[in-house]
C-alpha positions in Angstrom: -50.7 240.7 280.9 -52.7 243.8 281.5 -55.9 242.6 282.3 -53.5 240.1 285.1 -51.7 243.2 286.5 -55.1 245.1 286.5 -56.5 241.9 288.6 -53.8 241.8 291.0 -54.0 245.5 291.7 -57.6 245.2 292.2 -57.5 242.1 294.5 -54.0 241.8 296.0 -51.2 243.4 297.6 -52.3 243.5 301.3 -50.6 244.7 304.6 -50.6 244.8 308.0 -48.2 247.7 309.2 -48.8 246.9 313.0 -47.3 243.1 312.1 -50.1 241.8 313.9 -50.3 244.0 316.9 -52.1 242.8 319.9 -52.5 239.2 318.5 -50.1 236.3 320.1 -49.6 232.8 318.8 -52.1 230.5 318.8 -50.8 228.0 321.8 -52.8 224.8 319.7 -52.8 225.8 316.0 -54.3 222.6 315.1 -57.1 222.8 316.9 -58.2 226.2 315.5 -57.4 224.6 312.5 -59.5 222.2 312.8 -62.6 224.8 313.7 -61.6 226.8 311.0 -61.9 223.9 308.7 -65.3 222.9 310.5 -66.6 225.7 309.9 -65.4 226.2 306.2 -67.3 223.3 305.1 -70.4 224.9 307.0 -70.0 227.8 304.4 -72.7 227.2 301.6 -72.7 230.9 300.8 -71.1 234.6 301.3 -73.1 237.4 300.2 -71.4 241.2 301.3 -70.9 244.8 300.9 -67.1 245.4 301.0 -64.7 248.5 301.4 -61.3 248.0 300.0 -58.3 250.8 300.4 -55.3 250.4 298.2 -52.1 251.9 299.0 -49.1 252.7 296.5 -46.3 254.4 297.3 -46.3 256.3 294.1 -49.3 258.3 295.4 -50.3 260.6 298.1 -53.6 259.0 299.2 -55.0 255.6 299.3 -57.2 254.4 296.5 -60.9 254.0 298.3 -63.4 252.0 296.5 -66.3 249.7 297.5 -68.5 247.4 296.3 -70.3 243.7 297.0 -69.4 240.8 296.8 -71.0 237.1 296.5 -69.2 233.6 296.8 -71.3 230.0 296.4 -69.8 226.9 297.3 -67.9 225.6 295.8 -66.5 227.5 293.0 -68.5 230.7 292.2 -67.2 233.9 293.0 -68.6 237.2 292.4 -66.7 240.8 292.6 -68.6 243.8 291.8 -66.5 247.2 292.2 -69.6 249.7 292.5 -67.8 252.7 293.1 -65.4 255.2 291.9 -65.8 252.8 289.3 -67.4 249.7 288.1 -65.7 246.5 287.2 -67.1 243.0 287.4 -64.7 239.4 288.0 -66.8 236.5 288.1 -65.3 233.4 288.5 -67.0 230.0 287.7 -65.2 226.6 288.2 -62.6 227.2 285.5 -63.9 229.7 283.9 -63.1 233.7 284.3 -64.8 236.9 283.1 -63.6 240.7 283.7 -65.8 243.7 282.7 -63.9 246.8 282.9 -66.7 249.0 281.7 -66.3 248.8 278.3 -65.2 245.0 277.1 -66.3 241.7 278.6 -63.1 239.2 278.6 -63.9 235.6 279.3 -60.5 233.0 280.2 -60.1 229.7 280.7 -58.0 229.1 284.0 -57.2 226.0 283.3 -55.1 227.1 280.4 -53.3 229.5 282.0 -51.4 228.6 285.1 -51.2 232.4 286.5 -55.2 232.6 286.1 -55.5 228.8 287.5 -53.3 230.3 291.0 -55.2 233.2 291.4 -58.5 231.5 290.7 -57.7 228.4 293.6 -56.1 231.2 295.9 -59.5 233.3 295.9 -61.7 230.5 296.3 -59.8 229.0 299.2 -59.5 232.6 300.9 -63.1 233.1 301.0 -64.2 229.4 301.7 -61.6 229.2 304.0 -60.2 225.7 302.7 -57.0 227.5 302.1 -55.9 226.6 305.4 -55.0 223.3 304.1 -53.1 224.1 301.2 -49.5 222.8 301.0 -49.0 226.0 299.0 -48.1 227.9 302.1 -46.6 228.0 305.7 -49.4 229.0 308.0 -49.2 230.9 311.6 -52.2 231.2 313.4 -52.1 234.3 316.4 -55.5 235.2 318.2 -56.9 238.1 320.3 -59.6 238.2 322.4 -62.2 238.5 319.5 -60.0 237.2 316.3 -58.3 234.9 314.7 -55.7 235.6 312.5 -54.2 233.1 310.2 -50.7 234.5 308.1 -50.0 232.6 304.8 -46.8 233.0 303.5 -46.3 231.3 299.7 -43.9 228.4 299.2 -44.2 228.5 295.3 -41.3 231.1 294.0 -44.3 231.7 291.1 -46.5 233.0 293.9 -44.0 234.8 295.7 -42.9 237.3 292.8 -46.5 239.1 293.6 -47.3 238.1 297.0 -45.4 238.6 300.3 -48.1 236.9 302.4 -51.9 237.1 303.2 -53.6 237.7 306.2 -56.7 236.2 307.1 -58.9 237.6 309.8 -61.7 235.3 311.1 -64.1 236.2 314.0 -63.6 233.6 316.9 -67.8 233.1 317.6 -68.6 231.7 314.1 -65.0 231.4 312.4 -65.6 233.1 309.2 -63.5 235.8 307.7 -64.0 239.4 308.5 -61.2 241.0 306.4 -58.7 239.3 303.8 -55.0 241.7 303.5 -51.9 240.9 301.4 -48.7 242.3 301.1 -46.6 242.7 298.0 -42.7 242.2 298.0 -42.5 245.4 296.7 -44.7 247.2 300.2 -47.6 248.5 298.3 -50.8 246.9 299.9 -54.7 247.1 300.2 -56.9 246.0 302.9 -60.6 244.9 302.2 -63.3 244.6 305.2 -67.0 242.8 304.9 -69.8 244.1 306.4 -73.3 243.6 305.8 -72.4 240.0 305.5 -75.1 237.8 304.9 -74.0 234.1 305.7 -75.7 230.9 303.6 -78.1 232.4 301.8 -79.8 231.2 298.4 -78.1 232.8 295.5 -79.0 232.2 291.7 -76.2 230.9 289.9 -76.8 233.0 287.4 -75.1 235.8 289.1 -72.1 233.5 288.6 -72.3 234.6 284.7 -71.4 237.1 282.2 -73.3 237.0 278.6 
């Protein structure tokens, strides 16, 4: 349960406190669904620096860290926390490793329904083939350079750690510029790609821990 709390803290609990200032709703959402999808299955590869700020409300200041990331259709993702710390999660079809620094962990997701959720719910962020999960409600708003899809969990599992995610795509090539969550409790984070690199070769053996 600590390593899962340590997880969620690390990779959850984003939110939007301008509730999606300057966007409207999308007058056709199925049509930018359908580009989003489009362009999901376009998505071979992600390989990006990332800046993540996490705010509790039992602290003063917001937790910075940063770090990169890699993804690889259609499975394989990568998160490698860099600094004020490092801590690796690589996640490989079912399996799961964490690295805090000073023990490597390895899980099974398909034995453990929590790890299975948060396993399918990453994927399909950064892919972007969450869109057609009948896991959540989705509202699609757009501005004049975004798209912004809002996801808001059906599952009463799901919704005990997460209030909804945001997901922020660029409206030229459709893929996601920033991923943010928000706990029912108000804490949240906010993590922003840059540097992004798009379909790229990546060794699979960065998709391993030994």
């Amino acid at each position: 349960m600590k390593i899962l709390m340590t997880f969620l803290l690390l990779t959850a609990g984003f939110f939007s406190f301008s509730q999606f200032s300057g966007f409207k709703k999308v007058a056709d959402p199925k049509e930018i669904a359908e580009k989003l999808n489009a362009a999901s299955k376009k998505t071979k590869s992600i390989d990006s620096d990332f800046k993540q700020y996490k705010h509790l409300d039992i602290l003063e200041n917001d937790i910075e860290s940063s770090g990169h990331f890699s993804f690889k259709a259609t499975d394989k993702v990568r998160w490698e926390y860099l600094q004020p710390y490092k801590y690796l999660i690589v996640m490989n079809g079912k399996d799961m490793w964490i690295n805090d620094g000073n023990k490597i962990r390895k899980y099974d997701t398909e034995s453990n329904k929590m790890f299975k959720e948060i396993n399918n719910l990453m994927v399909g962020m950064l892919q972007g083939n969450i869109l057609k999960s009948e896991n959540f409600e989705i509202i699609f708003y757009e501005n004049k350079n975004e798209i912004l899809a809002v996801l808001k969990p059906k599952s009463p599992e799901m919704k005990d750690f997460l209030e909804h995610i945001e997901l922020y795509f660029d409206n030229k090539h459709y893929n996601v510029k920033k991923i943010i969550m928000d706990e029912p409790a108000g804490d949240y984070t906010e993590m922003i790609f840059y540097n992004r690199k798009m379909n790229i070769e990546i060794p699979d053996s960065r998709f391993l821990i030994k």
